[in-house]
C-alpha positions in Angstrom: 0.0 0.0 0.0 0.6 3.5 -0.6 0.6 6.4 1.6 1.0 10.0 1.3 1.5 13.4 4.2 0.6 15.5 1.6 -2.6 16.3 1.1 -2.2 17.5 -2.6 1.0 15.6 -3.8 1.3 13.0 -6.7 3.2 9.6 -6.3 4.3 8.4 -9.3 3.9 4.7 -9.4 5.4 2.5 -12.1 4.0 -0.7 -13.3 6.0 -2.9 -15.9 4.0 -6.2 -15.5 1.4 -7.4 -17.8 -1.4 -7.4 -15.3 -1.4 -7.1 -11.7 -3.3 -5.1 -8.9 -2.7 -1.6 -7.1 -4.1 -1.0 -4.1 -3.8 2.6 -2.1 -4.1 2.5 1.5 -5.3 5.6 2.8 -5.1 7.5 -0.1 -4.8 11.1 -0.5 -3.7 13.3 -3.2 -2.9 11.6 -6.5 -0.7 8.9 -7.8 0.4 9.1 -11.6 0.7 5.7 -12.6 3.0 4.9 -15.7 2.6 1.8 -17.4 5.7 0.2 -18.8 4.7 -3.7 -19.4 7.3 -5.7 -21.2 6.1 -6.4 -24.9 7.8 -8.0 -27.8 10.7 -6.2 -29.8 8.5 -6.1 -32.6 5.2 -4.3 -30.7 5.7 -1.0 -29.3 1.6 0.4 -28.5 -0.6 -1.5 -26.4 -4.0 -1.1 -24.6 -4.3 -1.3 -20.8 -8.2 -2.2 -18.8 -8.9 -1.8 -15.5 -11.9 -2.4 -12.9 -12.9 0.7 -11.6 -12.8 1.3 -8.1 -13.8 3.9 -5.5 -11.3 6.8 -7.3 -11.5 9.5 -10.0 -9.5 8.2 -13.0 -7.6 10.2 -15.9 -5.3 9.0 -18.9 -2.2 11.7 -19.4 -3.3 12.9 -23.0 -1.3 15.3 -25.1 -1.9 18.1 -23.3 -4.7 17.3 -21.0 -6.1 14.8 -18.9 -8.7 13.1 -20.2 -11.4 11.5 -17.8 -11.7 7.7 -17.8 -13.6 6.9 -14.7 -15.4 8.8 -12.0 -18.0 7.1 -9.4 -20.7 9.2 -10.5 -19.7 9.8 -13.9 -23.1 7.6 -15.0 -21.1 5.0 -17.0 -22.0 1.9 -16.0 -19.2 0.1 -18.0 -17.2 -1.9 -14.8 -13.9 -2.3 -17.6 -12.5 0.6 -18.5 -9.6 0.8 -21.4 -7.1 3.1 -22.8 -4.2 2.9 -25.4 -0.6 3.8 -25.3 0.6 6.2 -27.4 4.0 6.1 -29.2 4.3 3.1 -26.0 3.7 5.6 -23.5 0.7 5.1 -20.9 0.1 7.1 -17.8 -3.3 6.9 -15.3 -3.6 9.6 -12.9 -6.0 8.7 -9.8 -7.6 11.1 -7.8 -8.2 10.2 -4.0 -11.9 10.4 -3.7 -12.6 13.0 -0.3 -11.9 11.7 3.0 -15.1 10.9 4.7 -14.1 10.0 8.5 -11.5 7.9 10.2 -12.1 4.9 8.8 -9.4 2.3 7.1 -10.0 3.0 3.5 -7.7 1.2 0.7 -8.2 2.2 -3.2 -7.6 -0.7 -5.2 -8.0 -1.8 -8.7 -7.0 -4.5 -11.4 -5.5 -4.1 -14.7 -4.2 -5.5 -18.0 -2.0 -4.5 -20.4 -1.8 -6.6 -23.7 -0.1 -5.5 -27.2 -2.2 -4.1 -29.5 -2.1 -6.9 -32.4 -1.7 -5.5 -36.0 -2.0 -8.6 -38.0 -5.4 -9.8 -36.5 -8.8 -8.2 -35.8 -8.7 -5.6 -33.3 -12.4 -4.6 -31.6 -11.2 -1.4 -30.5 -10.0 0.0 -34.2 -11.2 -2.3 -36.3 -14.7 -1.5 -38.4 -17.4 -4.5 -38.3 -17.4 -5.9 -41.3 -17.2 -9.6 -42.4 -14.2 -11.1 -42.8 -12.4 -11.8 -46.3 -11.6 -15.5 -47.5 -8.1 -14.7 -46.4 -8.7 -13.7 -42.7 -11.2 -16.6 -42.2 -8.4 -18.7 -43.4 -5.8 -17.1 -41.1 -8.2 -17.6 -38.6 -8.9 -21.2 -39.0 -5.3 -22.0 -39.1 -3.9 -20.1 -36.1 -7.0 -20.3 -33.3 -6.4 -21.9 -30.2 -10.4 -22.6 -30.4 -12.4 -24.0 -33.9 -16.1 -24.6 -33.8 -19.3 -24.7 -35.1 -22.2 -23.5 -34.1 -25.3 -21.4 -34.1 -26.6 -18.3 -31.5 -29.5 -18.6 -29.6 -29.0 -15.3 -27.6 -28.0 -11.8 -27.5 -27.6 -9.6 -24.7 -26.3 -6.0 -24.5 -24.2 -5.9 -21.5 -23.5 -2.1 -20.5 -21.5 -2.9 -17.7 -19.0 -4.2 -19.5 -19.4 -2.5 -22.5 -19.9 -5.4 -24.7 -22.3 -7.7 -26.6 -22.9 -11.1 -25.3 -23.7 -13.7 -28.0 -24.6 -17.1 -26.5 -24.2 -19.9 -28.8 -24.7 -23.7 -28.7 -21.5 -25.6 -29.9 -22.9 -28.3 -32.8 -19.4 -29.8 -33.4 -16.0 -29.1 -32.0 -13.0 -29.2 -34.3 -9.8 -28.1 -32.3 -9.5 -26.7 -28.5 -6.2 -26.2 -27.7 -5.6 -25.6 -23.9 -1.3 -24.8 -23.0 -1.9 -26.3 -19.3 -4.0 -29.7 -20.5 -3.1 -31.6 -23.4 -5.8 -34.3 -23.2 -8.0 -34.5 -25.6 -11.2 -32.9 -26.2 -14.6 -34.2 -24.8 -17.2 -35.0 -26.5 -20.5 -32.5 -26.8 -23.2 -32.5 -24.9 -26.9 -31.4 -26.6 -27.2 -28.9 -23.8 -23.8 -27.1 -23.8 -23.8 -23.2 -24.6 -21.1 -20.7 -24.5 
């Protein structure tokens, strides 16, 4: 945990793993958190989510700061993401007013992946259906290949998403890193 005398004074906090937690005992003031996660030679920009948590929340832009999260900003998206820029990243995160004596601790989750150039990327990308070619490159390189048809929709604004639910009709290659066994078989009743 961090803790601060000064009322108004900024910690500056740097983070260089991939995902993790920060949590803020007592906070006060504001900590300027710079994200530095290690990425392939090759990838230099990436994206970083958090959870929000009880904190005002504000990515270093050019020459501003530019909200991301307040607790009654009205948003009721719980992830909350932001990209690099030219593999920079900085958060700053406003203590919230003291309100008593009590033990408070700020903490919150986050993320950090490469943004991927060579495959579809939600948070750039327009939606579209794919070409021959990217189904292809899809097929071939997917840790997960399936069948299957939806049988639900649902808007989720808390996480900012879509949820499709569909029911698997075949299964033609799950590849799990930590369990090499193989696949089982389907079950009538199974949805994802």
């Amino acid at each position: 945990g961090l803790s601060s005398n000064a009322e108004r004074g900024v910690t500056p906090v740097y983070l260089r793993c991939r995902e993790g937690s920060v949590s803020w005992l007592y906070p006060r003031g504001a900590l300027r958190i710079i994200f530095r996660p290690p990425l392939p030679a090759d990838e230099r920009d990436f994206k970083v989510c958090i959870r929000r948590f009880p904190a005002r929340l504000f990515v270093e832009g050019m020459k501003r700061l530019v909200p991301l999260y307040a607790p009654n900003d009205g948003d009721p998206r719980e992830l909350r993401c932001f990209r690099s820029r030219r593999g920079r990243a900085a958060l700053y995160v406003e203590a919230e007013p003291e309100e008593g004596t009590k033990r408070r601790v700020a903490t919150f989750k986050y993320e950090a992946k490469p943004l991927q150039r060579r495959h579809y990327d939600p948070a750039t990308a327009d939606c579209r259906p794919c070409t021959e070619s990217e189904l292809e490159l899809a097929f071939c390189t997917s840790d997960l290949v399936s069948r299957g048809e939806f049988v639900g929709i649902e808007n989720r604004e808390d996480l900012d998403t879509t949820q499709l639910t569909l029911r698997l009709t075949k299964l033609i290659r799950a590849t799990n890193q930590a369990d090499s066994r193989e696949t089982p078989d389907l079950q009538d009743n199974e949805y994802y």
